[in-house]
PLY file of the C-alpha trace (Angstrom):
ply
format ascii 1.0
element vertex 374
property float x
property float y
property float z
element edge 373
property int vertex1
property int vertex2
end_header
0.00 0.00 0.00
1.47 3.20 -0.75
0.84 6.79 0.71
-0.67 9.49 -1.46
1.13 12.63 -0.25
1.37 16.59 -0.50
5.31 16.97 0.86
8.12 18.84 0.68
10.67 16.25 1.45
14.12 16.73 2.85
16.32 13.38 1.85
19.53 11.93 3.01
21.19 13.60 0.15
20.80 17.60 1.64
18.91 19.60 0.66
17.48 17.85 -2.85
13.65 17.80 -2.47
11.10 15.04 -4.16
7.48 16.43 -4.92
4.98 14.27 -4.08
0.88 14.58 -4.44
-2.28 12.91 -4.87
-1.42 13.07 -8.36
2.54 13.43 -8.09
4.60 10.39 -7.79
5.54 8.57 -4.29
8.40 5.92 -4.33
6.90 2.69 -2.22
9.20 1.53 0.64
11.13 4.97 0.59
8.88 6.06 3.49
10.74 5.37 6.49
13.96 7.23 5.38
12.39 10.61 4.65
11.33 13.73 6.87
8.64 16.28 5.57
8.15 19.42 7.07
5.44 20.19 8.63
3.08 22.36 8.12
3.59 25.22 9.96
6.87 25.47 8.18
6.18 24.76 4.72
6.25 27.68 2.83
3.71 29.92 1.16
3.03 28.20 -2.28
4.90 24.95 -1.27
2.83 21.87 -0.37
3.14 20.58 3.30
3.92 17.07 4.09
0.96 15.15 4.80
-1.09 11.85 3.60
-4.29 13.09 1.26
-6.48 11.38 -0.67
-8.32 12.72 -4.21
-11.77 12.14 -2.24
-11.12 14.64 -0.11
-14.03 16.64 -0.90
-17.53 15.70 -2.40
-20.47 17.57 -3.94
-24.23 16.32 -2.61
-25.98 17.05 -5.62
-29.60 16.68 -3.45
-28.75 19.30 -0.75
-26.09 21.16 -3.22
-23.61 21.18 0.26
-20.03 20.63 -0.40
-18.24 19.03 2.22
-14.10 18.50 2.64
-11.76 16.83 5.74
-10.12 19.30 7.19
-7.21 16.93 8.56
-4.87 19.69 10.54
-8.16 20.54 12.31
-9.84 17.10 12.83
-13.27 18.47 11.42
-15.22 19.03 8.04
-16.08 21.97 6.70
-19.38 22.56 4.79
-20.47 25.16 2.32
-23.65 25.30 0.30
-22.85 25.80 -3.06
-22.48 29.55 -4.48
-23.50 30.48 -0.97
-20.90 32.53 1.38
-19.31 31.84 4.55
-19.02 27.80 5.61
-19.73 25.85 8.86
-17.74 23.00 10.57
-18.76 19.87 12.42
-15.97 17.99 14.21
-15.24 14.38 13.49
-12.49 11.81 14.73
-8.46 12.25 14.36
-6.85 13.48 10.96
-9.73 12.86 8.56
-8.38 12.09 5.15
-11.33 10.76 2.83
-15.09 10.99 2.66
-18.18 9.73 0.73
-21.89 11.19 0.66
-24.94 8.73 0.10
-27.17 11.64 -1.49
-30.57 9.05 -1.04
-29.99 8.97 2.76
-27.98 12.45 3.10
-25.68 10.76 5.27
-21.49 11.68 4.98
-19.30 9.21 6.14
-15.85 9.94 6.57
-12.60 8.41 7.43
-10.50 9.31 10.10
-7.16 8.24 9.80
-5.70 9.22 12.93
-7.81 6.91 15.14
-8.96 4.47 12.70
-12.82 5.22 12.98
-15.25 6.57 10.49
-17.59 9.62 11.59
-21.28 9.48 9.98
-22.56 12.54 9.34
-26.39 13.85 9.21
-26.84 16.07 6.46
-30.04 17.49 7.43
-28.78 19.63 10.84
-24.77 18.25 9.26
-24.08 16.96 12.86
-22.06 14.19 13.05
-24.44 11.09 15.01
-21.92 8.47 14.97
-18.33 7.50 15.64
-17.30 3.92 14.51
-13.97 2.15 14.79
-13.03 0.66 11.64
-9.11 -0.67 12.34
-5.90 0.90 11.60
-5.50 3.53 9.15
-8.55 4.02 6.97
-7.57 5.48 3.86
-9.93 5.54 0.60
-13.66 5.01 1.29
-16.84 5.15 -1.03
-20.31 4.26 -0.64
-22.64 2.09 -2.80
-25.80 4.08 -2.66
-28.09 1.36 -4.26
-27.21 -1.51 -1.82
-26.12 0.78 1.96
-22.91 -0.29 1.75
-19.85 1.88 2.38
-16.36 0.37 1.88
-13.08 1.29 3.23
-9.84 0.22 2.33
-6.58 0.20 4.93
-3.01 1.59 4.68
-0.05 -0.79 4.87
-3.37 -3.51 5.80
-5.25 -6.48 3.91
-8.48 -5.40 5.44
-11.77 -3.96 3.65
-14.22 -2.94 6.00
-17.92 -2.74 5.13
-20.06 -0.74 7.00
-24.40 -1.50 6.66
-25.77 1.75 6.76
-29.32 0.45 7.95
-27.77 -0.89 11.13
-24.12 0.96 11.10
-22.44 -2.53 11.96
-18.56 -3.09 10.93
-17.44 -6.39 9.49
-14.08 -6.86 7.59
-13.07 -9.01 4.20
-9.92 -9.74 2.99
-9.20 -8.50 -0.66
-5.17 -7.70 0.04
-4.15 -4.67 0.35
-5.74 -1.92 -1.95
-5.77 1.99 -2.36
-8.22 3.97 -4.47
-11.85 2.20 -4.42
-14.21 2.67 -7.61
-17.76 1.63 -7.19
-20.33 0.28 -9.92
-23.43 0.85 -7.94
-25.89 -1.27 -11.17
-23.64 -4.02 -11.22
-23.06 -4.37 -7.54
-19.09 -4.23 -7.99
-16.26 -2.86 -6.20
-12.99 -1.99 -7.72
-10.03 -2.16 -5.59
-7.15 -0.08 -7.32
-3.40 -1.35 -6.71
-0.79 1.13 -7.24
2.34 -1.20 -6.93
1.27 -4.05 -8.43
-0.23 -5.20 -11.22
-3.71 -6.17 -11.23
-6.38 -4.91 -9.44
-9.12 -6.94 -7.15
-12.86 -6.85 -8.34
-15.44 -7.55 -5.45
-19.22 -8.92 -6.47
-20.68 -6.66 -4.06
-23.71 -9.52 -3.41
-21.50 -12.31 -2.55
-18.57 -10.38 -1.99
-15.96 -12.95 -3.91
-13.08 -11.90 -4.96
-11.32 -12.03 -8.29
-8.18 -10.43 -9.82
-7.92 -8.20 -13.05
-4.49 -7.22 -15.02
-3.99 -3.64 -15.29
-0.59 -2.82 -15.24
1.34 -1.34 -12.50
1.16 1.88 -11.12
-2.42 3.16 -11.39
-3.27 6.42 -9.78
-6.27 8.32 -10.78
-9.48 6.58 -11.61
-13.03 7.75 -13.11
-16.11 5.76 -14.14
-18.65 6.50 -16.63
-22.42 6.25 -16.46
-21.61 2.20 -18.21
-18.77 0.89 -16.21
-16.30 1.25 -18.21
-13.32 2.12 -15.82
-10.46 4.84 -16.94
-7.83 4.43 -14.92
-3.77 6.59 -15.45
-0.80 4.58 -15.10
1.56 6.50 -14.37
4.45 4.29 -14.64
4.02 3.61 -18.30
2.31 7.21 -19.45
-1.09 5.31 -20.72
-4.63 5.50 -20.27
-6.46 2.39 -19.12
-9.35 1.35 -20.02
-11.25 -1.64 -19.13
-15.54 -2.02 -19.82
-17.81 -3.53 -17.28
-17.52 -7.72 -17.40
-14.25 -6.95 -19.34
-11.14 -9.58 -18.24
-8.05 -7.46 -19.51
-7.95 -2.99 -20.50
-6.87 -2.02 -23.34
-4.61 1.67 -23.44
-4.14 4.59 -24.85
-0.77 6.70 -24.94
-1.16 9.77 -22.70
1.70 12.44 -21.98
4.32 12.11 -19.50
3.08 10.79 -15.61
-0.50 10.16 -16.39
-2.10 10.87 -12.99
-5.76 12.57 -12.56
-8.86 11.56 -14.97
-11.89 13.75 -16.19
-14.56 12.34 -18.17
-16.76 14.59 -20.99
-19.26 11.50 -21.50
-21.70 13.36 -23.65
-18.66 14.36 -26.15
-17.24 10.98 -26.03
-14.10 12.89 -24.49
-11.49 12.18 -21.29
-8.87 14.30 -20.35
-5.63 13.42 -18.81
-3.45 15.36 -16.80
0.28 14.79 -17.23
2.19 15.63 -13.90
5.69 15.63 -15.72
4.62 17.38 -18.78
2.73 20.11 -17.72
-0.11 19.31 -19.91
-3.28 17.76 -20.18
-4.03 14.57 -22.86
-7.47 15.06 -24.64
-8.93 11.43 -25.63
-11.23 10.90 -27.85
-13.30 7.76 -26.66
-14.95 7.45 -29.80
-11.85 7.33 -32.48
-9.80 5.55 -29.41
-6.97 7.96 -29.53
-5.04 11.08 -28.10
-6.34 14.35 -30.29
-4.87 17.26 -28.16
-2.44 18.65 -26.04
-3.27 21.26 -23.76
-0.88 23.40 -22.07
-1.79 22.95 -18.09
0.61 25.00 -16.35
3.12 23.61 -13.44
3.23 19.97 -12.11
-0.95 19.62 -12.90
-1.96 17.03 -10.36
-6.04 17.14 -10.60
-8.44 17.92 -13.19
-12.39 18.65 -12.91
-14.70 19.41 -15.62
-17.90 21.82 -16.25
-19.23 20.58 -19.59
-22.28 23.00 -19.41
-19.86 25.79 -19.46
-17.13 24.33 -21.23
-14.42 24.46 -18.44
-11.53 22.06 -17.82
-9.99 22.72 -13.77
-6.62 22.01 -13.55
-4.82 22.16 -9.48
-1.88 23.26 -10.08
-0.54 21.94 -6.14
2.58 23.52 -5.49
2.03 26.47 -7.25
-1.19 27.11 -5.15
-2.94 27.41 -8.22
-6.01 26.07 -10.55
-5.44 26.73 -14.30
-8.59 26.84 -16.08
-9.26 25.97 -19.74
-11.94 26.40 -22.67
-12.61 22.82 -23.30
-14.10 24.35 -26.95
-11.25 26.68 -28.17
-8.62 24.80 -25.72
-7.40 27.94 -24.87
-6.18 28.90 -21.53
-8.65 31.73 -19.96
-6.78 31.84 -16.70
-4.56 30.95 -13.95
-6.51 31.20 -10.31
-5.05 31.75 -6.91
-6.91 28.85 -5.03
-4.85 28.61 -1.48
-2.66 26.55 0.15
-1.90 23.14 -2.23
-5.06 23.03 -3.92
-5.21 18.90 -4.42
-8.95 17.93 -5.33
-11.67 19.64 -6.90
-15.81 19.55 -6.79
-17.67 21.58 -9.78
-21.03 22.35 -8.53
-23.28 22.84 -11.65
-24.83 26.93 -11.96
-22.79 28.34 -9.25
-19.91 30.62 -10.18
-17.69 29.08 -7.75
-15.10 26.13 -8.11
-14.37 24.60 -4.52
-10.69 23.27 -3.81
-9.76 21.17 -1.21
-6.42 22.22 0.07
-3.63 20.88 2.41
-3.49 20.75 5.02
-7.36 21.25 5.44
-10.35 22.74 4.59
-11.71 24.19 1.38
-11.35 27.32 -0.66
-14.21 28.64 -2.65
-12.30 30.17 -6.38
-14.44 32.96 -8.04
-15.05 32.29 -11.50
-17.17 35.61 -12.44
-13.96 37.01 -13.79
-13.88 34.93 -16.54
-15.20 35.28 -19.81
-19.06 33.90 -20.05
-18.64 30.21 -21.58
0 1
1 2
2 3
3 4
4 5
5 6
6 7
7 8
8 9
9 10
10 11
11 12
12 13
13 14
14 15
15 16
16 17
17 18
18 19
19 20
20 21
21 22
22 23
23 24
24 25
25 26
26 27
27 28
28 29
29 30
30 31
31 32
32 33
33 34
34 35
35 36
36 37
37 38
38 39
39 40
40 41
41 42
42 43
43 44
44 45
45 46
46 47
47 48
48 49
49 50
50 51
51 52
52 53
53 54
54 55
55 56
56 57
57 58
58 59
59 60
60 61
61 62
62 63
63 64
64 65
65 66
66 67
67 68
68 69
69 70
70 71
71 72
72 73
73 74
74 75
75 76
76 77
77 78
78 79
79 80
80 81
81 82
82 83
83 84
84 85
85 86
86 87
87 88
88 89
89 90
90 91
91 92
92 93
93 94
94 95
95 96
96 97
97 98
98 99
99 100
100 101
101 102
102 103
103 104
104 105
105 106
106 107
107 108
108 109
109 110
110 111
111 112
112 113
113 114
114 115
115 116
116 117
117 118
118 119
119 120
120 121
121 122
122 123
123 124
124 125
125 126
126 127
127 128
128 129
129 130
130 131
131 132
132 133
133 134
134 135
135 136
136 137
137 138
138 139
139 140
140 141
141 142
142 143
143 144
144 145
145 146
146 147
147 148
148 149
149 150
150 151
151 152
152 153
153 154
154 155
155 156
156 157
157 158
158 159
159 160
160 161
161 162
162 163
163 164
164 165
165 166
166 167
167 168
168 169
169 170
170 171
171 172
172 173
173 174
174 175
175 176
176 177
177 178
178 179
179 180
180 181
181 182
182 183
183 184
184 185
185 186
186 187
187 188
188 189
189 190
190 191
191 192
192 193
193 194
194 195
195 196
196 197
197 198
198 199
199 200
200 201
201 202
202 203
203 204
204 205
205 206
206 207
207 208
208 209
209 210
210 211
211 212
212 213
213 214
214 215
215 216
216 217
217 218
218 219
219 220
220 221
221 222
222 223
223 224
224 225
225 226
226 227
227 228
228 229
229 230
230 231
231 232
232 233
233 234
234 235
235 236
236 237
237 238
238 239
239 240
240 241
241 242
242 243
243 244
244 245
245 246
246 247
247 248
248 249
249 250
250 251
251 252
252 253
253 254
254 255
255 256
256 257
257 258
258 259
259 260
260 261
261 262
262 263
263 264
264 265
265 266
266 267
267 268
268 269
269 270
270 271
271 272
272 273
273 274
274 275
275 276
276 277
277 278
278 279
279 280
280 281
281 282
282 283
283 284
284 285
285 286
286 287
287 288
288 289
289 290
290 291
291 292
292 293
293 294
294 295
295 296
296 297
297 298
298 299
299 300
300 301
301 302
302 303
303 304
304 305
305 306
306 307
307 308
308 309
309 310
310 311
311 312
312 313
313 314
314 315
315 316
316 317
317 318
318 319
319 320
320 321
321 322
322 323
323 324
324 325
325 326
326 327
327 328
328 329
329 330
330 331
331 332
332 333
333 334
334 335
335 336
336 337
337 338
338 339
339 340
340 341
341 342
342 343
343 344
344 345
345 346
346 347
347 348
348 349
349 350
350 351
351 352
352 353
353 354
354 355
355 356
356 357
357 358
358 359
359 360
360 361
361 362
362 363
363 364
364 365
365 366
366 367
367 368
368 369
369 370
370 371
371 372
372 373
């Protein structure tokens, strides 16, 4: 299991530093021999050391709330979308991930620091529960249809599964796992391996395991409305792509460190940001190939889209920055100041405001009324 980090890293060699993010690259196993900073000291446009995880913040599209971990603080802060000013409930130690079940407005989130998940109400957003869940949750996501939620573990075999009827806590044994995907009609899980090379698909009904190649080094993920799981390896600078039933993906060349995914499903379009390239791949799902390159600023480590206004969202991490793009001209409109390490984003559809989750906590809300209409 690997750590997903924000750091700025001093190694044994001096003063040399190694970038790491969500999106960036992290070296299994080199762990234990490096020191980040924390975050008091990390500098003003420089990432601070910390573990983070892309679903760091989440858009209810029922109560049109945003919600992101706030890990420094042990809390989440809330916002409702286009609205000012946010609120904050507290939850349990160093919260790092969280998932909304819109049909039952309930936000579960996983605390990291004391291996428990914190359930949220999203009515009066006070949170009604505290559950302990073993070591070091990490990714979590729920299945909507069925009331499950599933978490995996760092450096642990387990995957808990929570019932959210009765909010009891049983474990299964996939291996260890990162990133979880979730294909709520078919009642499958998708448990994402960055070091090795296949991943482990869960029938959510009988919960039976089987294995899947994809290639080593997977590290962003998206799903379309069919199944069909894109997935950036960004070892081998391809795009993944593997349909629902499917036994082996097949790929498509990408720039330089494949590592965040954004699907256009009504243009038949995914988009690709390149950490080492500084750019961002444009896929055409339909002809099966690469037909842009768009220019994406510094070190892009996530990508969001607005297709009703034509926007690509680019975080731009250790710049403290979100670069945003006409997805029609694919020109650059502008660069955005979006706070400390902007690492994940949520695009809430009609409101004129992008929201970033940032490390090490909380949420910034990015104007977008200076831009030009779309």
């Amino acid at each position: 299991m690997k750590y997903l980090m924000i750091s700025r890293i001093r190694t044994a060699l001096g003063d040399s530093l190694l970038h790491a993010a969500v999106s960036g690259l992290m070296l299994a196993g080199v762990a234990a021999f490096l020191f980040s900073e924390s975050p008091a000291k990390a500098q003003p446009g420089q990432p601070a050391g910390s573990l983070i995880n892309p679903a760091g913040i989440a858009f209810n599209p029922a109560s049109r709330k945003v919600y992101a971990v706030d890990t420094a603080r042990n809390q989440v802060e809330i916002a409702r979308a286009g609205e000012p000013g946010t609120q904050r409930v507290a939850v349990g130690v160093a919260p790092i991930a969280l998932a909304i079940d819109a049909r039952t407005n309930r936000i579960f989130v996983a605390n990291a620091g004391d291996g428990t998940v914190s359930v949220i109400d999203g009515t009066g957003d006070q949170a009604i529960s505290l559950l302990p869940v073993g070591p070091r949750p990490y990714s979590i996501a729920v299945n909507a249809a069925t009331g499950r939620v599933y978490l995996t573990h760092t450096f642990n075999d387990d995957l808990t599964v929570i019932d959210e009827a009765t909010l009891a806590v049983r474990q299964v044994r996939p291996g260890s796992r990162d990133l979880i995907v979730v294909d709520e009609e078919a009642n499958t899980v998708y448990l994402l391996d960055y070091e090795g090379p296949q991943m482990t698909v869960m029938d959510g009904a009988t919960e039976s395991f089987q294995l899947r190649p994809t290639g080593g080094h997977i590290w962003g993920a998206a799903m379309d409305r069919q199944g069909t799981l894109y997935m950036a390896r960004i070892g081998s600078n391809e795009l993944a792509i593997i349909a629902r039933g499917a036994k082996s993906p097949s790929t498509l060349p990408t720039g330089e460190m494949p590592c965040a995914v954004a699907l256009d499903e009504d243009a038949g379009k995914a988009y690709v940001a390149n950490y080492a390239a500084g750019s961002v791949t444009v896929v055409d799902l339909k002809q099966g190939r690469a037909v842009a390159t768009l220019e994406a600023g510094d070190r892009p480590q996530a990508v969001a889209l607005d297709p009703a206004r034509h926007r690509l969202f680019v975080a731009n991490t250790h710049q403290g920055k979100i670069t945003v793009i006409d997805i029609g001209t694919h020109k650059r409109l502008a660069q955005l100041d979006a706070g400390a390490s902007p690492y994940a984003f949520v695009v809430a559809p009609g409101a004129d405001v992008v929201y970033v989750a940032n490390q090490p906590g909380g949420m910034t809300a990015v104007s977008l009324k200076t831009l030009p209409p779309a």
